[in-house]
Every structure is written in C-alpha cells, then in structure tokens.
N, C-alpha and C positions, 0 to 999 in steps of 0.2 A: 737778574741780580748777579754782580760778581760774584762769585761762593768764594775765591780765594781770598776776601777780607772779610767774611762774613768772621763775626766772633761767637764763641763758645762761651759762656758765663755761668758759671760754677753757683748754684744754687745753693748744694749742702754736701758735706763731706761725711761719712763715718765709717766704725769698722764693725763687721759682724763678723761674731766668732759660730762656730758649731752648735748648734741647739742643743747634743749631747754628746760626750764623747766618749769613744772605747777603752776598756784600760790600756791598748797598746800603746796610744797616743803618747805618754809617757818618755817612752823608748826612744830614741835617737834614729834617726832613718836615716842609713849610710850611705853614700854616692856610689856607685860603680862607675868602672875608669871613665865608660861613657861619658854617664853625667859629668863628671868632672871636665869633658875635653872641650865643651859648648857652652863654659860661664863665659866666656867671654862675645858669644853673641847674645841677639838682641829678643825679647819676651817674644811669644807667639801676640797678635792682635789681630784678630778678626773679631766681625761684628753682623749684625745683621738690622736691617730696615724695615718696619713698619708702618703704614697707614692708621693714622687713628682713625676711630668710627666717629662718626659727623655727629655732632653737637648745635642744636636751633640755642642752645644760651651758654653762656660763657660759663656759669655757675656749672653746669654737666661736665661742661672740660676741664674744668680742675679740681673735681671731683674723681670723675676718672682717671687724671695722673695720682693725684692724691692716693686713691687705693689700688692702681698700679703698682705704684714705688711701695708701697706698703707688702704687698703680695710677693714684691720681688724682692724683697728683703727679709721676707720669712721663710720663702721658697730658698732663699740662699743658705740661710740658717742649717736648715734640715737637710739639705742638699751635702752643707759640706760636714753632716754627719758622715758619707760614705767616703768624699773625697779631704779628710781632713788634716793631710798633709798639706793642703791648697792655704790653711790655716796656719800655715808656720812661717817661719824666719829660716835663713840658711844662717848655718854657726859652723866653728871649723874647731877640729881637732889638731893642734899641733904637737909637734914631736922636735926637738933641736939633740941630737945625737953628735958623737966627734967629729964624723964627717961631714953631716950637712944638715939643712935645716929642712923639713917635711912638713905637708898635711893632709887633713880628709874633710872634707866637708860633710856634711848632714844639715838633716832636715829638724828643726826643733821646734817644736807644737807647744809646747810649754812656758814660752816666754813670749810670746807674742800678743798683740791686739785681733788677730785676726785679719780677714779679707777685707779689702776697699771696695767701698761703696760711695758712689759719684753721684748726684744729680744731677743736670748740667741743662741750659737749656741755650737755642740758637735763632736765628731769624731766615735762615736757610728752607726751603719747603724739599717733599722729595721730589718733586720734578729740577731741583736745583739739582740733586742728587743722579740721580738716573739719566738725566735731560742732557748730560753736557758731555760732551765728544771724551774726552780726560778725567779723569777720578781727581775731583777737586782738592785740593788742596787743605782746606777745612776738613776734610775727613781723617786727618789725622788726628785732629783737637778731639774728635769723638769715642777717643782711647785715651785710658790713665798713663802712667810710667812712658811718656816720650823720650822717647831715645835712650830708656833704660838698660842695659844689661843686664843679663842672670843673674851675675854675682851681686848685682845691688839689692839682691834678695835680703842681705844680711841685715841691711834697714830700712826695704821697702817690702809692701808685701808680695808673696807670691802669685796671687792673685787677686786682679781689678775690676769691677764691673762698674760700668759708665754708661748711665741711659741719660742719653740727650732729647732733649723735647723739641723737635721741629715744631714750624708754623703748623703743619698739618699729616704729622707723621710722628714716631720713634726710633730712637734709635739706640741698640744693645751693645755696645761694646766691652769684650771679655779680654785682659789683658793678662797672661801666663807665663811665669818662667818657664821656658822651654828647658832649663834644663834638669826640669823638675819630671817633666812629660810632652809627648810628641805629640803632633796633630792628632793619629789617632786617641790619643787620650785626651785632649782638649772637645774634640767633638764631642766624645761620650760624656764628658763633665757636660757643656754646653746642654746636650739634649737630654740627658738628667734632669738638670735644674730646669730646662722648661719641661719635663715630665710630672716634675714635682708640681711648679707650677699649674698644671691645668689639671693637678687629682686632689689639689687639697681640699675640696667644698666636696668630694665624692668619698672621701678614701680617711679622713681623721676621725679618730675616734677616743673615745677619752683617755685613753692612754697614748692614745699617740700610736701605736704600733703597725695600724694599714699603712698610715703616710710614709713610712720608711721603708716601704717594700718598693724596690726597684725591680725592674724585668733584668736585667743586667747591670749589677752592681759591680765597683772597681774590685778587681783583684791584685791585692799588691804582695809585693815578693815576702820575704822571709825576713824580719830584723837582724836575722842572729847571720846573718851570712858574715863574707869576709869583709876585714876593713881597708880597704883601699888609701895607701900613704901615697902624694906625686911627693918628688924629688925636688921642689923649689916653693915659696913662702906664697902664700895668696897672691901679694902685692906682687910676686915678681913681673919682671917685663917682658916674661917670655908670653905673657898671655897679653896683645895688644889690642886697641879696638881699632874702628874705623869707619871713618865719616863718609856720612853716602853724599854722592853728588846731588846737585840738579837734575832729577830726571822727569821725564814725562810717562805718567803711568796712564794705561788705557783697557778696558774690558774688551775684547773680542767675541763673539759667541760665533760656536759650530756647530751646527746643529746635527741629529741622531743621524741624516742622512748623510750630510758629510763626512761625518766619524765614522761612518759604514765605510764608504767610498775608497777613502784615506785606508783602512785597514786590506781592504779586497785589493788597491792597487798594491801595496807592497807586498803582500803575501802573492799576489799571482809576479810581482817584477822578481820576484828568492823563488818562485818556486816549493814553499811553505804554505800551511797554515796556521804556524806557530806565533809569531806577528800579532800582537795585541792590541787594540784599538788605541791605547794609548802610549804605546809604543809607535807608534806609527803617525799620532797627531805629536806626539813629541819629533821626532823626526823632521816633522816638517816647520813646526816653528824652529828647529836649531839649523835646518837649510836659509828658511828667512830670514832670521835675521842676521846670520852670517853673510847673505847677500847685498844686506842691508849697509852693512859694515866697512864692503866696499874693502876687503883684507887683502893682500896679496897673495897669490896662489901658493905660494912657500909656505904661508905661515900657518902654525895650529891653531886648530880649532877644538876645545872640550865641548859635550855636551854631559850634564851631570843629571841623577834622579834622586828622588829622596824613594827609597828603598824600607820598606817596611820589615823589622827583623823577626819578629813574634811567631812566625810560621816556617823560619830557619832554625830556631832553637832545636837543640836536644835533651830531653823533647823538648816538640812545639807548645808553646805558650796559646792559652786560646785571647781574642782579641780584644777579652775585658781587663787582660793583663792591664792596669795602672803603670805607664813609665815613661822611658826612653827607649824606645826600639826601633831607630829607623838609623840608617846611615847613608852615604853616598854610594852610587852607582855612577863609574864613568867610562865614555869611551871616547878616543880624541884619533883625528886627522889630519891630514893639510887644506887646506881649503879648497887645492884645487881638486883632491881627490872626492871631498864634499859632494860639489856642486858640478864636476862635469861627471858625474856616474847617478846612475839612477837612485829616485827616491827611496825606494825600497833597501838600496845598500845601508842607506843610513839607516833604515829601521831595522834590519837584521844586525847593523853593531850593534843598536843598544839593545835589540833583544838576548844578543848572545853575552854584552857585558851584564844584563840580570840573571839570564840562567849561571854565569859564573860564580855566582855573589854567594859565596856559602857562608854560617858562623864558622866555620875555621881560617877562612878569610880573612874575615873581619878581625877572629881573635888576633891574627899575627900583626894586622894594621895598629890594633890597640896595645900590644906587647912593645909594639917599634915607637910610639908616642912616648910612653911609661917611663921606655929606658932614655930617650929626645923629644922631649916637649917641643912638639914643632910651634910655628906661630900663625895667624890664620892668613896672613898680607897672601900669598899665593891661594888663599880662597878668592879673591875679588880680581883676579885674571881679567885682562880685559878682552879676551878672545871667549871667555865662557858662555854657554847657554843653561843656565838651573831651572828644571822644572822641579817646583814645591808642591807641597800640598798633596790633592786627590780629588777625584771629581765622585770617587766612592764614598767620604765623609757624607753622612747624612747631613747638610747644611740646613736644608729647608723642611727638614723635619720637626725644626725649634721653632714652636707656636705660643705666646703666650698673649694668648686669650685678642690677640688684635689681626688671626687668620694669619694666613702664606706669606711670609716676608717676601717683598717687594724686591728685595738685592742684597748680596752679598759683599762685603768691602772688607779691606784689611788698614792696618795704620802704619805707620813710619817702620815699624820692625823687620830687620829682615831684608832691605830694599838697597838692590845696586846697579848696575847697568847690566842687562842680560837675565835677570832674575824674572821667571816667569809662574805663577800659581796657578794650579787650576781648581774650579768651581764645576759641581753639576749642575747644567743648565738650568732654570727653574720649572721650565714645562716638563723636565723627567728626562723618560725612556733612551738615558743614553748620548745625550747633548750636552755640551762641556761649554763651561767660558773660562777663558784663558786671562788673565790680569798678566798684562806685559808691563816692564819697568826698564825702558833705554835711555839713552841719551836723548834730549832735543832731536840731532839731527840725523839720529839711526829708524826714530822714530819717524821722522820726517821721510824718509827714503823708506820706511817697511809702509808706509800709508800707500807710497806711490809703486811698490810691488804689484801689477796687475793678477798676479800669477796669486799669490797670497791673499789680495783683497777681495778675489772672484770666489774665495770659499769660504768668504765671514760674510754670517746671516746678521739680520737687524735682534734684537731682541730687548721685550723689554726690561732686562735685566743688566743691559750693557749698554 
C-alpha cells in the first residue's frame, strides 16, 4: 500500500480538562526569558505504536478501542491533575510605556477548555509503518497541531493526544508546546499518563487518592518569581517562522555494540576517556553527512546538541523539575578540517564544547537576546548537523495495556535538512536509532556512504 496517500479520518474530537485541580492553578505561570525565546518554533510531536491484540470477531475489536479511548481519556484526566499547566492557554501580559511597547507571556489555566483529544482512524497496517525504507509520510497525520507554533498556544491547546486506529495496530500520538516544556519533560508527562494508565484497576479507591500518587511527580518552579517584559509586541516580526522543505526522513539503528566501538575509537584516536557514547555517535553522523553534502573544503560546518540544563543550575534542579531546561551546544569547522583529521577530533570538539556549557554561559547568551531579539533564519543554516532528543528518554517504557510499543516516530515539528533525533533502540542495553531528516539527494549520497552504511544494523524498529 502507498502509506503516502493513505488518509487519516478524524472520528471524534474533544477536550478533557483535569479531574481536579490545585488552588495554585489560579495563578498566572509566568515565562522566563527561555520560554519566551522558542514561541516561534514548532510543538514537540512524538508518538508511539502499538499492536492490537488479535480479535476471532469484529464485535471484540471495537470493544476493545471502545474501552481503550475510554481509559485514555480518564487516564488523561487525572494525569493532568499533576501536569496541569498542560491545560491551559498561553495569554500575554502587555505593558506600552513612552518608550516602547513590551510583553510577558504566561500560562493561563483558567480560561481554557482544556487538552485535545483526537480519535482518528487509518487504513494503514504497521508493517506499513515499520516495513518501508523512509518514515511515511502519513505519519505526520498521526499528530494534532500540524505545523503549529508555540505561540498558537493562545487559541490552540497546549497539548494533544491523537490515538489513530490502524488496520491492525495503534497509534499515540502526544502533541506539546515545547515552549511550555522540553523533551525531558514531555517524556515524564508521556510515561505518567501511561503509568496512570495501567494502575487504575489496581490503585483507585473511593476517594480517589492511591490513583494520584506518582513515583515521580512534576516539580514546577515558584509563581511568585520574576516577570519577564521582551522589548517588542507578540505580533512583532522579529520572531519569524519557517517552512520546512521536502525532505526524506529515515530511521537508522546502531546497535549496543556499535555505540561501544564508536566510543573506544575516539577516546583511544584523543587519548581520553572522557568521550561519551553519544558524543561520539553524534560525531559521526555530523562527519556523514557532511560528506554527504559534497561542501567544499572552505566551507563551515556546525554541528549543534540539545543540552539538558537542570544539572547546570545553582543549585542543580533535580530531573522532575517540569519546564524548559535545555539549550544549544555548538562546535563548528571547515570541512576540510572535518573530514581529513580523525574521527575522534570531532568527538573531542563536541565533548569539550559540552564540558564548556555552564548556566553563566548561557545566562549571558540570554541577557544578549533580551537586550536583540535575534531571529531564528540562521537557525536553519544549510551547513548544520542538530542532534535532538535522547536516547536516555524512557520511550519504551509507555505501555498501555497493548505491551512494548513496536516504534517510535515523531510528526512534521521541528524538521529541516540536517536535523537528526535520537531514539533508544527498542531491544535496550544501550542501542540508539538515529531519525535523520535531509534533502532527497544528501540522502541519496548518505545511503551510498559505505563507511556509514557498514555500521547500521537491521532492526525491527527502523
């Protein structure tokens, strides 16, 4: 079956608010600069796949979505009792002074309908899914907010939950305003809500009080902190978007022993053993597909990380911290110095540009925005390599009630040439899959990389 025309048919739409809420809910939850500097990219969407359990009569199968969607729409309930910021609207505070016109965005819990809730069903199977060389094209239908931005928080919701019904499968899709909370906090929401999910026939009791106990519930900051004013009106044009091309996105998997390999060559080519497994598999996709790219030896080359900040704080924040805490890590060269010096050079710049990365760092990065709102157009460099994500997110720890999800996917957010994610493999112990997003014909030249193709395993997750 072509999956790229297969369609997505929207069963039923609604919004579920918090089963209860706190009094703080109330309160206004105020941006920090961070938040403020990523409304103009695009929601977190990742999702996960399921196998339904086999059914001899038809009447079992739509029973079992039937109290599926049912389950997952009460697990969500109670769920975003803890994360109940997830329940709001973004609202903006302005200010017009002699000089110039300001604002502050927040979070407002009060005026809302709550979270989106999708039903959706496809004619797609997961071997359509899994089975085909490129991450179909259909998989973007399988998330809400297409092509939405942060900022379209203010009349969409913050977050979306989209379970599409394959011929012979499910599929979760959770759509997040990223600039509400970072991957790690999208995971723990995710693996929350199927936590909730699979304690509620164990754990409720007439009041209600076992099922709201989490092993690790969000911790969000303080209301009463500072109020962060930017120097220019929501609308202005300093904040731009930008349209992703045509690209060809593909799963890679490397398995535990190749991520071994990759790590012990660069640390013994430095003469270290400071060199991180995924310093080191990052390395090597920004050598690829710079090679790929066919650039001239003059030209630079970035490779960027998404940098988790929660353990830079002072103090460090522990990692149920609820937010924004990640930012860039970059180190850039010329091509030629790239690719005729060893692999391991590259993995010592990016290890020495992470050990660099302090929060006073970052605070001056954020000070120099505040006072010049930059714009993101030099985000989408056509020389850059971004690795997203983590292969340390628990992905496949989200089980609700249909076993080990099958794979991992993400949707249209976030995706540009060079933009790479990673995933932990689904067998475990330390195997990564890599979701690459190039051009057509970088892709076409990283396929035909022998050097590159000789250390991707088969798997069935990719």
């Amino acid at each position: 079956m072509d999956s790229s025309s297969s369609e997505v048919k929207i069963i039923s739409e609604c919004f579920v608010k918090p089963k209860s809420l706190p009094e703080k809910w109330k309160e206004p939850y105020h941006f920090s600069p961070l938040n403020h500097l990523i409304l103009s990219t695009h929601y977190i969407q990742k999702g996960l796949l399921f196998l339904k359990p086999s059914f001899s009569e038809s009447d079992d199968a739509k029973d079992f979505m039937e109290t599926l969607l049912q389950k997952l729409k009460d697990s969500l309930a109670t769920t975003l009792v803890h994360f109940y910021l997830l329940a709001g609207r973004l609202s903006t505070l302005e200010t017009d002074d002699q000089s110039q016109r300001s604002h502050s965005v927040f979070v407002d819990c009060s005026n809302s309908p709550g979270a989106g809730f999708i039903h959706a069903e496809s004619d797609l199977s997961v071997s359509d899914i899994v089975g085909s060389k490129y991450v179909a094209l259909a998989v973007h239908s399988f998330f809400d907010h297409h092509q939405a931005v942060n900022r379209d928080g203010y009349t969409m919701s913050l977050l979306s939950v989209k379970v599409t019904e394959l011929v012979d499968g499910v599929f979760i899709g959770l759509s997040m305003n990223h600039s509400i909370g970072d991957g790690s906090s999208f995971w723990q929401f995710f693996n929350s809500f199927s936590d909730i999910f699979n304690s509620q026939e164990d754990t409720i009791d007439s009041n209600n009080n076992k099922l709201l106990c989490l092993k690790n519930p969000p911790i969000f900051r303080e209301m009463s902190g500072p109020t962060y004013s930017l120097p220019f009106s929501e609308t202005d044009k300093s904040i731009s978007l930008y349209e992703t091309p045509v690209l060809k996105e593909r799963m890679f998997h490397f398995s535990s022993e190749t991520v071994r390999l990759l790590k012990s060559k660069a640390n013994q080519e430095c003469g270290t053993t400071n060199i991180s497994s995924f310093q080191s598999l990052t390395a090597f996709i920004w050598r690829s597909i710079t090679r790929a790219r066919k650039l001239a030896n003059d030209q630079e080359t970035t490779c960027r990380l998404a940098a988790g900040n929660r353990s830079r704080m002072n103090p460090p924040l522990p990692m149920d911290h609820f937010g924004l805490y990640v930012s860039l890590v970059k180190t850039s060269t010329t091509v030629g110095d790239l690719l005729g010096n060893d692999f391991g050079r590259a993995a010592l710049k990016l290890h020495q540009a992470v050990s660099e990365h302090t929060i006073e760092k970052l605070s001056a990065e954020i000070d120099r925005w505040l006072k010049s709102p930059m714009k993101l157009d030099g985000f989408f460099s056509p020389n850059v390599v971004h690795m997203g994500s983590s292969p340390r997110f628990n992905k496949y720890g989200c089980e609700f009630g249909m076993g080990k999800a099958v794979a991992a996917r993400s949707g249209y957010g976030g995706k540009y040439d060079g933009k790479v994610s990673a995933y932990p493999g689904r067998e475990g112990g330390g195997s990564i899959d890599l979701e690459v997003c190039l051009l057509p014909e970088f892709m076409e030249a990283l396929e035909s990389d022998q050097v590159f193709m000789s250390l991707v395993s088969s798997s069935s997750s990719s």
